[in-house]
MARGUVO-367839 format. One record per atom (N, C-alpha, C): residue number from 1; residue in one letter; atom name; x, z, y. Coordinates in Angstrom, 3 decimals, padded with zeros to 6 digits. Atoms other than C-alpha are relative to their C-alpha. Layout:
BEGIN
MARNU zapa pafi marti        x        z        y
MARNU  NUM    A    CA        X        Z        Y
...
//
This chain:
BEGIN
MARNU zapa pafi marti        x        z        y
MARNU    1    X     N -001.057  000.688  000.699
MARNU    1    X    CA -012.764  003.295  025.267
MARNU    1    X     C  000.682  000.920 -001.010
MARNU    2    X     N -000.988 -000.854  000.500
MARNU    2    X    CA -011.016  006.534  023.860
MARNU    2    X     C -001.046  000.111 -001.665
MARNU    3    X     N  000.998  000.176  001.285
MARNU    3    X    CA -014.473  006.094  021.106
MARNU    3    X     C  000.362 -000.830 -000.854
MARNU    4    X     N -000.184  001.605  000.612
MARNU    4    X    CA -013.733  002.673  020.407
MARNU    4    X     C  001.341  000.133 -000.844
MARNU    5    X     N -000.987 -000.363  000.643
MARNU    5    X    CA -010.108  003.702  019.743
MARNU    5    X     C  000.125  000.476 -001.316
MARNU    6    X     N -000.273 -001.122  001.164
MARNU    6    X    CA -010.693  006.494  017.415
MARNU    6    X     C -000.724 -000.680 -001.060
MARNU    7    X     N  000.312  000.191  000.692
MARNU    7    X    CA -013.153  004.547  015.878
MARNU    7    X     C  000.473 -001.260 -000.912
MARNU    8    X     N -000.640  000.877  000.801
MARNU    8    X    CA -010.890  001.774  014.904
MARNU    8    X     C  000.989  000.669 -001.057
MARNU    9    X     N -000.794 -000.868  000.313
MARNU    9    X    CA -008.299  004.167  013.762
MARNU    9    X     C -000.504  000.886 -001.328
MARNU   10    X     N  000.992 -000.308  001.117
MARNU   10    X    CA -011.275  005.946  011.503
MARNU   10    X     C -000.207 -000.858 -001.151
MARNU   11    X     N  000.539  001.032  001.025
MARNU   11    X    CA -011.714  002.715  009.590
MARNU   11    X     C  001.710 -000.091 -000.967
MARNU   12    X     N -001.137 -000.070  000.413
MARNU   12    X    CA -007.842  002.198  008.984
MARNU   12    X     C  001.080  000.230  000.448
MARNU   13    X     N -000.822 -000.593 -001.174
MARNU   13    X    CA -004.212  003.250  010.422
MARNU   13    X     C  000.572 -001.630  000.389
MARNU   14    X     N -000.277  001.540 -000.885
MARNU   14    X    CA -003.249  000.511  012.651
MARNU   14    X     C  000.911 -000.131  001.203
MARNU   15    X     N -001.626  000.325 -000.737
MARNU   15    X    CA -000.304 -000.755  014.544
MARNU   15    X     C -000.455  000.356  001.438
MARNU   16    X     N  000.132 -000.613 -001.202
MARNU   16    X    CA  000.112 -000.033  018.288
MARNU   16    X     C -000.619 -001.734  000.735
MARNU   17    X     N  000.351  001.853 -000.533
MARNU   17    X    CA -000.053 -004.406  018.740
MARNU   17    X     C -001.408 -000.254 -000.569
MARNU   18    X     N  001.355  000.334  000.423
MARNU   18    X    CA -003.420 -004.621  016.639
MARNU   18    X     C -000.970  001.070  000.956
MARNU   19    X     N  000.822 -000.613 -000.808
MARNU   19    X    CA -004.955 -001.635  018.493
MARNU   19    X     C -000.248 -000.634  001.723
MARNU   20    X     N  000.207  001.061 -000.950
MARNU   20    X    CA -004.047 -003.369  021.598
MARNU   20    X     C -000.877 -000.794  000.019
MARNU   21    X     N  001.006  001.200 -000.189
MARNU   21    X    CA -005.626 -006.440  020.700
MARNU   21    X     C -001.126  000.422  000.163
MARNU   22    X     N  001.326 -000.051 -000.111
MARNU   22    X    CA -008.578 -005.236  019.893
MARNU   22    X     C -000.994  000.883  000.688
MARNU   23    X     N  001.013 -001.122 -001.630
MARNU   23    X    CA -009.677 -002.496  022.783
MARNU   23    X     C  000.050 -001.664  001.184
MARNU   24    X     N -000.342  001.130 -001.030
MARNU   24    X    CA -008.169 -005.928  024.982
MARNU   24    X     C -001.165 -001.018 -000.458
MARNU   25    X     N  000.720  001.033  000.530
MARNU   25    X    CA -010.563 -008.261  022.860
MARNU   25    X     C -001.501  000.183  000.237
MARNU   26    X     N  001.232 -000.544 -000.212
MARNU   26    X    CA -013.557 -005.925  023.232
MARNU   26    X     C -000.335  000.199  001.758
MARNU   27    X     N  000.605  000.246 -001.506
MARNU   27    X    CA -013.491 -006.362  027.239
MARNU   27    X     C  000.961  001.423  000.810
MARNU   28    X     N -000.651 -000.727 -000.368
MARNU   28    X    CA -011.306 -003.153  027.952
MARNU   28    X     C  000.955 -000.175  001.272
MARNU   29    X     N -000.841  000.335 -001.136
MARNU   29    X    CA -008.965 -003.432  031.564
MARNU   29    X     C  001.496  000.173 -000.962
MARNU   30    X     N -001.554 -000.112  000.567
MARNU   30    X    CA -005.330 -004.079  030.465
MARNU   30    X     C  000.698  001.654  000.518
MARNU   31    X     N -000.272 -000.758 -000.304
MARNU   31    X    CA -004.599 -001.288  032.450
MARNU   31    X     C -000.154  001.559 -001.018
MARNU   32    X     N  000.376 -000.695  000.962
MARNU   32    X    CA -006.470  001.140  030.574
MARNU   32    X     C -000.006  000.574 -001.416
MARNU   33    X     N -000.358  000.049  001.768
MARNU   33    X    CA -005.673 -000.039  027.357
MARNU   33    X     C  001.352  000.337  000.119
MARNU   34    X     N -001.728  000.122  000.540
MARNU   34    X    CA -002.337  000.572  027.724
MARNU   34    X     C  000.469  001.606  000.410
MARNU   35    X     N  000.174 -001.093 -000.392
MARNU   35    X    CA -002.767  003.936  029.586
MARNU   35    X     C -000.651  001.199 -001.712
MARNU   36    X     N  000.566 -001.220  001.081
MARNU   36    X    CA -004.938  005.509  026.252
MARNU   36    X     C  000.968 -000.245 -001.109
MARNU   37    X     N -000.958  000.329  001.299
MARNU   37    X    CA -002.403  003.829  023.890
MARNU   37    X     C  001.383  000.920  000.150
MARNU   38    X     N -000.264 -001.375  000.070
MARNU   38    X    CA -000.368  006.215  025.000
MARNU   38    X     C -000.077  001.199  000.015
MARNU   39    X     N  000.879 -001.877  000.409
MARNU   39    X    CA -002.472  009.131  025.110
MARNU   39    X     C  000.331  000.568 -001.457
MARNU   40    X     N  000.156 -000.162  001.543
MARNU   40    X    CA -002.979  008.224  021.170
MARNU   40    X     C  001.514 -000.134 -000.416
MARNU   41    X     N -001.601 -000.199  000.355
MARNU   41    X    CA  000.859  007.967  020.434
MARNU   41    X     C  000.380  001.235  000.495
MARNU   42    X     N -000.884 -000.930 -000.361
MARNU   42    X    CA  001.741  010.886  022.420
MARNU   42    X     C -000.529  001.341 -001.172
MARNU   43    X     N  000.738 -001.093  000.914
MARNU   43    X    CA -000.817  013.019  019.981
MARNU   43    X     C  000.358 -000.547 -001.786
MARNU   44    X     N -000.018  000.319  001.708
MARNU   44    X    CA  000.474  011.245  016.499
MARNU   44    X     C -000.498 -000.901 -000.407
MARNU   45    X     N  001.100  000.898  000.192
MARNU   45    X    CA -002.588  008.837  016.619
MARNU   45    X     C  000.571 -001.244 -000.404
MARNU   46    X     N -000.563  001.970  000.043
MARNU   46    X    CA -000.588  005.200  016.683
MARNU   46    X     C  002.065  000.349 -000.510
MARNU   47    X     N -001.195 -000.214  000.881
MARNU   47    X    CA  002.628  005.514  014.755
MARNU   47    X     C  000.678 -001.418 -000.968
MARNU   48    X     N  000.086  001.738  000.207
MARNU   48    X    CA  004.146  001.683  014.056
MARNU   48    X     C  000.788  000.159 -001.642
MARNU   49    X     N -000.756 -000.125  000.917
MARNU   49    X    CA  006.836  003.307  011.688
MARNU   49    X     C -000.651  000.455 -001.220
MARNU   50    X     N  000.755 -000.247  001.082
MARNU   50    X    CA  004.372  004.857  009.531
MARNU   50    X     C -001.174 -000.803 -000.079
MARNU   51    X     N  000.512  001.095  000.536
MARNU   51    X    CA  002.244  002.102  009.546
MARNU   51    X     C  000.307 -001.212 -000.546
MARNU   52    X     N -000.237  001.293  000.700
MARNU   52    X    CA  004.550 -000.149  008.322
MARNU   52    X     C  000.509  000.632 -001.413
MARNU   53    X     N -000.605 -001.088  001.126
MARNU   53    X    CA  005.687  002.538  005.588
MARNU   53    X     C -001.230  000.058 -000.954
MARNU   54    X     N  001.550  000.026  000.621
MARNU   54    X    CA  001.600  002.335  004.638
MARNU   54    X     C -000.104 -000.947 -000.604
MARNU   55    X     N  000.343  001.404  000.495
MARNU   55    X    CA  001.304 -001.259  004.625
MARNU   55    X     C  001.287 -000.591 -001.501
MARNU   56    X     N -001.188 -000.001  001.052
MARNU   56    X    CA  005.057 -001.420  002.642
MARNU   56    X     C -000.700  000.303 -001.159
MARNU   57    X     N  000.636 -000.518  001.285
MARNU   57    X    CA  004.051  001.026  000.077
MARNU   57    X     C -000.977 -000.894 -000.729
MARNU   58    X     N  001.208  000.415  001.043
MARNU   58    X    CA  000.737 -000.254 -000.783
MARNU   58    X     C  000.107 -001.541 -000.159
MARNU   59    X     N -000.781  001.088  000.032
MARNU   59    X    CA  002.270 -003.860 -000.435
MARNU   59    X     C  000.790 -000.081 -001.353
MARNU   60    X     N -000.608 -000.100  001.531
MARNU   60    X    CA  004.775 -003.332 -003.367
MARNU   60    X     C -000.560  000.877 -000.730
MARNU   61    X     N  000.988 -001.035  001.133
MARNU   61    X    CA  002.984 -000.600 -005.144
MARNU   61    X     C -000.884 -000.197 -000.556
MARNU   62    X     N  001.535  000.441  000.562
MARNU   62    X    CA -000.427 -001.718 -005.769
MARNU   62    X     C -000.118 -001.648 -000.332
MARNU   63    X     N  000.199  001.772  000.242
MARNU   63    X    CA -000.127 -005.563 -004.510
MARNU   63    X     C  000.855 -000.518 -000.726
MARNU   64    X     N -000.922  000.918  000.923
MARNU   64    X    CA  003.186 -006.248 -006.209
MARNU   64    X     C  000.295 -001.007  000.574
MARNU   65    X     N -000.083  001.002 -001.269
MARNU   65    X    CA  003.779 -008.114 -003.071
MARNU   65    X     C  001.604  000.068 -000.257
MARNU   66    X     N -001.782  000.400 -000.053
MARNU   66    X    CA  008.250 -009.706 -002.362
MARNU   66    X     C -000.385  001.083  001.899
MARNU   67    X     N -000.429  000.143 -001.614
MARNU   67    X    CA  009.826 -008.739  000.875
MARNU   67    X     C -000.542 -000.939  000.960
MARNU   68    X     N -000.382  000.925 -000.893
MARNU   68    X    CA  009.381 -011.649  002.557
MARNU   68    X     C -002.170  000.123  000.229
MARNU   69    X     N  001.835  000.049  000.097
MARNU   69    X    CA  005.208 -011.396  001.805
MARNU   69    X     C -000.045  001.324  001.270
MARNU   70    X     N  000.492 -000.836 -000.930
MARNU   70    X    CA  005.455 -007.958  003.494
MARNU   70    X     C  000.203 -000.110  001.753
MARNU   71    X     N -000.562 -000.094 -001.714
MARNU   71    X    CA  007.332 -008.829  006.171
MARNU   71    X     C -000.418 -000.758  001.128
MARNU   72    X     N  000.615  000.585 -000.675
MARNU   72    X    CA  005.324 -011.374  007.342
MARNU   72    X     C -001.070  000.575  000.720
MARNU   73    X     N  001.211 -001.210 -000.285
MARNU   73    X    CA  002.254 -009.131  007.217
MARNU   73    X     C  000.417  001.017  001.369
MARNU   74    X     N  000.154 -000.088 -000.708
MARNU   74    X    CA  003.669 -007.086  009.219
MARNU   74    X     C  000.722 -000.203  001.573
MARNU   75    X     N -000.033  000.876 -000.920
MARNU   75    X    CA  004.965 -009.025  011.848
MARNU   75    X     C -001.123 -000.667  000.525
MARNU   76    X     N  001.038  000.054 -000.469
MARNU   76    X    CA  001.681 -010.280  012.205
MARNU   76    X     C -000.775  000.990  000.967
MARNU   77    X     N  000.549 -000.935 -000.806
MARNU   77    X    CA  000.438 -006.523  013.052
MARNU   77    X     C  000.761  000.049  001.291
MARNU   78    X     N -001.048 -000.281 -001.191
MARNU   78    X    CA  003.085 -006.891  015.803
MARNU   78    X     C  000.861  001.481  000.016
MARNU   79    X     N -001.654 -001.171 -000.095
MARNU   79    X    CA  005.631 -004.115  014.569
MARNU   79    X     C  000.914 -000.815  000.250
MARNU   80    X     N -001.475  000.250 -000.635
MARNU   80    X    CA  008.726 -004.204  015.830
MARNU   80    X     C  000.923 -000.733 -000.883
MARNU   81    X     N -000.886  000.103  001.014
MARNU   81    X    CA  011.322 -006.168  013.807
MARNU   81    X     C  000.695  000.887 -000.381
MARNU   82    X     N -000.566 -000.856  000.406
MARNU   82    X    CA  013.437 -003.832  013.995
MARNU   82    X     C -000.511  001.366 -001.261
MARNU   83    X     N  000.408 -001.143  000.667
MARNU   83    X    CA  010.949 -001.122  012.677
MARNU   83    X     C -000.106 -000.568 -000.869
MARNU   84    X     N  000.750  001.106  001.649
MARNU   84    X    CA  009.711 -003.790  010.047
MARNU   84    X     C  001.640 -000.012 -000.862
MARNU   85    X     N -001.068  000.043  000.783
MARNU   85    X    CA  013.536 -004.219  008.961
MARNU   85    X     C  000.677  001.176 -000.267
MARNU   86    X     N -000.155 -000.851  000.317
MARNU   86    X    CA  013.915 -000.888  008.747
MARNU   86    X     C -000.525  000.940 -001.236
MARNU   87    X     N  000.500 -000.723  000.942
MARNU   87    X    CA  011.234  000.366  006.392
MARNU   87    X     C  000.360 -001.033 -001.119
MARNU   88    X     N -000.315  000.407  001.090
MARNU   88    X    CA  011.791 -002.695  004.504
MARNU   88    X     C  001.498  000.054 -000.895
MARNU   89    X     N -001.344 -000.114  000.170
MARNU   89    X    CA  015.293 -001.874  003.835
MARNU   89    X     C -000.202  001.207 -001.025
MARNU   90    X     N -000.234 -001.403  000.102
MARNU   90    X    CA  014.638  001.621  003.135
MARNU   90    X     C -000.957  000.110 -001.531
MARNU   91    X     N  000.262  000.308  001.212
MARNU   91    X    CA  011.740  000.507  000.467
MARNU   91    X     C -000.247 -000.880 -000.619
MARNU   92    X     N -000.147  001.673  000.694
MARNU   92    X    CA  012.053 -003.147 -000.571
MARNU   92    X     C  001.172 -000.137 -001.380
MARNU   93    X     N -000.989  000.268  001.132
MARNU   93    X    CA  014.726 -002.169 -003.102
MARNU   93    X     C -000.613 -000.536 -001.008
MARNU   94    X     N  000.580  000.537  000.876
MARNU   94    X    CA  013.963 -003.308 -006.586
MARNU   94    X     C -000.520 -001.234 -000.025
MARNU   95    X     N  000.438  001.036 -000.512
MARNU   95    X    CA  012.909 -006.501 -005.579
MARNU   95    X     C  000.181 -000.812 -001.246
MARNU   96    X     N -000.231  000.445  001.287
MARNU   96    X    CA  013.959 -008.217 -008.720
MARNU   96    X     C -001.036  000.639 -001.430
MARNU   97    X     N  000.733 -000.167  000.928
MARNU   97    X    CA  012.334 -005.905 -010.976
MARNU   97    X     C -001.463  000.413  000.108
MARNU   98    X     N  001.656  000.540 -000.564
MARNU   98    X    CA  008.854 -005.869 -009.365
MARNU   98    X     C -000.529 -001.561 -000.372
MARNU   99    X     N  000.374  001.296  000.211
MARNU   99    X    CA  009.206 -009.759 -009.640
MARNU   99    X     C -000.207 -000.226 -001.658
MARNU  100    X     N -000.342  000.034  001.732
MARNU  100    X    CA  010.136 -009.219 -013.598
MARNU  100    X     C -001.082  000.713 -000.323
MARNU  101    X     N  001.374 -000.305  000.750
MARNU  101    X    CA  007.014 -006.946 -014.016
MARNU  101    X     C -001.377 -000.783 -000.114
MARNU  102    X     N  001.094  000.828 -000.307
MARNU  102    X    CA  004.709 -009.077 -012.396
MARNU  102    X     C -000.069 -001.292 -000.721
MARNU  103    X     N -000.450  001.435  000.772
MARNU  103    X    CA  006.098 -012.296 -014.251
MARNU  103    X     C -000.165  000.614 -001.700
MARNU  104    X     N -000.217 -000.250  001.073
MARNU  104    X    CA  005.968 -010.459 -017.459
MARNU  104    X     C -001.579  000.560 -000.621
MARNU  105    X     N  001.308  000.190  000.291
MARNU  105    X    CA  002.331 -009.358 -016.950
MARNU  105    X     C -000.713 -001.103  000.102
MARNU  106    X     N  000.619  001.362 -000.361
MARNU  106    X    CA  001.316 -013.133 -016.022
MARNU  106    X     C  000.626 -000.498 -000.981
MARNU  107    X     N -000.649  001.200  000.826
MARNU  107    X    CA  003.320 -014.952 -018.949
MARNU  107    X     C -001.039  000.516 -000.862
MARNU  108    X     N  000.958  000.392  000.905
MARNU  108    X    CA  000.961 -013.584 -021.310
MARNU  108    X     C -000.811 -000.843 -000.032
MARNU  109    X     N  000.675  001.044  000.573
MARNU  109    X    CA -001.599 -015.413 -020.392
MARNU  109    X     C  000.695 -001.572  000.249
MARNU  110    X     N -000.512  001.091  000.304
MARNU  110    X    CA  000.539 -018.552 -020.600
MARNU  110    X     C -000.026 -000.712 -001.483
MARNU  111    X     N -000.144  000.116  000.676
MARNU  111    X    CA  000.383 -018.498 -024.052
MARNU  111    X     C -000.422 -001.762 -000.366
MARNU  112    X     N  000.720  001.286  000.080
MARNU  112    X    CA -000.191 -022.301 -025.448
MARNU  112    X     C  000.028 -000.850  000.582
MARNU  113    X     N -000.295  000.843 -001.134
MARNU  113    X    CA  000.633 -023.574 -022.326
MARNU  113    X     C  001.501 -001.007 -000.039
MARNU  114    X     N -001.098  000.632  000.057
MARNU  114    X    CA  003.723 -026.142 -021.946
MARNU  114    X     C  000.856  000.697  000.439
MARNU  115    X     N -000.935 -000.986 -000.835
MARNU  115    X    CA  007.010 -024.470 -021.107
MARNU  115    X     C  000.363 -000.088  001.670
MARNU  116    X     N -000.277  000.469 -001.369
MARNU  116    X    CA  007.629 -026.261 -018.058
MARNU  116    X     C -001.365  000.042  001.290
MARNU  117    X     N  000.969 -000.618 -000.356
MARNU  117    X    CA  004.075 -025.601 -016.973
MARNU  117    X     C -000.261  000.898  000.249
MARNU  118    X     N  000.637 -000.936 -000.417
MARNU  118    X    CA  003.796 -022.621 -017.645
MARNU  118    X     C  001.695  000.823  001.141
MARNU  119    X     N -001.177  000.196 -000.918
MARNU  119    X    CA  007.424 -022.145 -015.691
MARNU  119    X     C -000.270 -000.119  001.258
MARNU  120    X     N  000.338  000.527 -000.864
MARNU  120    X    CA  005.895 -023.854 -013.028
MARNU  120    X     C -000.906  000.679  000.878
MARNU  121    X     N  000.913 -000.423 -000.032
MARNU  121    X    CA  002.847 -021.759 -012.993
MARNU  121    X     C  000.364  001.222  001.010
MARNU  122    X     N -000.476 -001.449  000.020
MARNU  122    X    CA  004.764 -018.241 -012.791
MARNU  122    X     C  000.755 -000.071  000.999
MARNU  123    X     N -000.628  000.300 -000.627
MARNU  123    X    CA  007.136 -019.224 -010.737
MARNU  123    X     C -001.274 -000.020  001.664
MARNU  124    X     N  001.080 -000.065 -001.240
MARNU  124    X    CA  003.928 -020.305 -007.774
MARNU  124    X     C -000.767  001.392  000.225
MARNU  125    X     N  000.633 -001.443 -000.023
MARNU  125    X    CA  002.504 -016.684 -008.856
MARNU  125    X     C  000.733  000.556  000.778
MARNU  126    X     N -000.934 -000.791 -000.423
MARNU  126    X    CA  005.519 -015.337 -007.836
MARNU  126    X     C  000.097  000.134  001.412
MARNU  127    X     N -000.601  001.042 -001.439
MARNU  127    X    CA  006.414 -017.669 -004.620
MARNU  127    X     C -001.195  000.204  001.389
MARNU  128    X     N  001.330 -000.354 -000.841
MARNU  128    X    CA  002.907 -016.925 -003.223
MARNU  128    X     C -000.329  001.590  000.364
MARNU  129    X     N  000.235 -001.325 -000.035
MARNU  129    X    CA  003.095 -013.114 -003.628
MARNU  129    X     C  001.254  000.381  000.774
MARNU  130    X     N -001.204 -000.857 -001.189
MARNU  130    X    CA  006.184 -013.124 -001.105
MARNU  130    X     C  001.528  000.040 -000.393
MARNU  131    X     N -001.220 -000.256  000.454
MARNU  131    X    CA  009.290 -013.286 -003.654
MARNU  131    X     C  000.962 -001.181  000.597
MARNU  132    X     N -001.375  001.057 -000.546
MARNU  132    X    CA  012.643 -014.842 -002.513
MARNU  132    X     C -000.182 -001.368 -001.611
MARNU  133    X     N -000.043  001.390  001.138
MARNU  133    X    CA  012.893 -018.622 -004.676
MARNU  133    X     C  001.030  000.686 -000.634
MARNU  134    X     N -000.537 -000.527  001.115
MARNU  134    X    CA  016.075 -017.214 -006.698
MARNU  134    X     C -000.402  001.023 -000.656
MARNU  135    X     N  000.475 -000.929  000.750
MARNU  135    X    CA  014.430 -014.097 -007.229
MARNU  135    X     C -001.458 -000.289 -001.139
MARNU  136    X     N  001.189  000.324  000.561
MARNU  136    X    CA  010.806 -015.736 -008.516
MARNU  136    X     C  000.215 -000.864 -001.103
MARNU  137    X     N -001.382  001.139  000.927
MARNU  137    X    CA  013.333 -018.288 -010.514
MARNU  137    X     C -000.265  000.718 -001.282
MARNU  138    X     N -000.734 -000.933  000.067
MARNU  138    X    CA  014.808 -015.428 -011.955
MARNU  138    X     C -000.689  000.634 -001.501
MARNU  139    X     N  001.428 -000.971  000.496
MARNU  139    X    CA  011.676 -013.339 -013.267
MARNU  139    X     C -000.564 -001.202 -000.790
MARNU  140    X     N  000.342  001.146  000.886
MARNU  140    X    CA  010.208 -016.542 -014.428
MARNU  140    X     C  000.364 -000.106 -001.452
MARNU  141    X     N -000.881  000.112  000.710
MARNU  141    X    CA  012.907 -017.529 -016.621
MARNU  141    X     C -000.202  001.051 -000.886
MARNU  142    X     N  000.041 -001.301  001.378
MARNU  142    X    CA  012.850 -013.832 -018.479
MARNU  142    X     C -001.228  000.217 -000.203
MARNU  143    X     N  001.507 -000.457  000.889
MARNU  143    X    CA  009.347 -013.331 -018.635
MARNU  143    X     C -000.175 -001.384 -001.138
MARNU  144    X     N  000.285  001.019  000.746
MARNU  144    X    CA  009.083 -016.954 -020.520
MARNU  144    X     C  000.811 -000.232 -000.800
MARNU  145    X     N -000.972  000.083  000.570
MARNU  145    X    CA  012.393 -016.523 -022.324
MARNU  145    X     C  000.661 -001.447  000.195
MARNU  146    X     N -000.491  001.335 -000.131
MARNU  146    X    CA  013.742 -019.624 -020.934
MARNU  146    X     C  001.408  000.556  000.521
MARNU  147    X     N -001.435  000.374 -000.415
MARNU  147    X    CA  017.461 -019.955 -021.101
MARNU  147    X     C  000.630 -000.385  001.139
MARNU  148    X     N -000.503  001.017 -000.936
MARNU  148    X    CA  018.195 -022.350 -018.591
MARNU  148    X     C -000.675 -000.913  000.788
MARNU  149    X     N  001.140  000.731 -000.113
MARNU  149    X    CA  015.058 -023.488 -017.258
MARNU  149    X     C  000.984 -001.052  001.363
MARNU  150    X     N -000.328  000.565 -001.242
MARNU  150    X    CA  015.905 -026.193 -014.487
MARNU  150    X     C -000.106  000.427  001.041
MARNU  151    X     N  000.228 -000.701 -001.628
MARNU  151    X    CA  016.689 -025.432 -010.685
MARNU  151    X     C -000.864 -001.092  000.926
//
């Protein structure tokens, strides 16, 4: 089992609730699994806070993912709320102007498009990548230069 571990761990870093599952999924004794899961935490190996600091980062950094996108994610891996509302606190700032870059690289290709369309469009780009509705609003609105678009 301590193979199986490392070799999940080799592929990517992974929560203490996903490693679980999946030594538990592969036929492992509950007992056991829960015995090496702390072996691998007590040596550095399983670390929830820096795996949600991983998933964060490369979440807004690369994906250009909202809060609410990450936080689902990882809640899924089964971090802790607490830990999850912690890193996101610590790097979810900017939240507005992540939504304004991302809305401002997507209105180009709107060009030609109806305003309220393409409004419509940017706005679902946004709404789907995790952003709060006033914030995806928001970004919309300035990437398309709309005044007053409707709420």
């Amino acid at each position: 089992m301590h193979e199986r571990a490392l070799g999940l761990l080799a592929v990517r870093q992974r929560s203490r609730r996903e490693l679980e599952r999946r030594l538990t999924q592969a036929g492992f004794p509950a007992e056991e699994v829960s015995e090496e899961l702390l072996r691998l935490q007590a040596v550095g190996l399983i670390d929830d806070e820096a795996f949600a600091r991983a998933v964060a980062e490369h979440a807004f950094g690369t994906k250009k993912q909202g809060r609410r996108a990450v936080a689902t994610k990882l809640a899924a891996a089964g971090v802790a709320a607490d830990t999850s509302a912690a890193v996101l606190e610590e790097l979810g700032g900017g939240e507005q102007g992540r939504a304004e870059d991302l809305a401002a690289a997507r209105a180009g290709r709107m060009r030609g498009v109806p305003p309220d369309k393409a409004f419509s469009r940017l706005y679902g780009v946004l709404a789907r990548r995790g952003f709060a509705p006033g914030v995806a609003r928001e970004a919309a609105r300035k990437a398309l230069a709309l005044e007053a678009f409707g709420d």
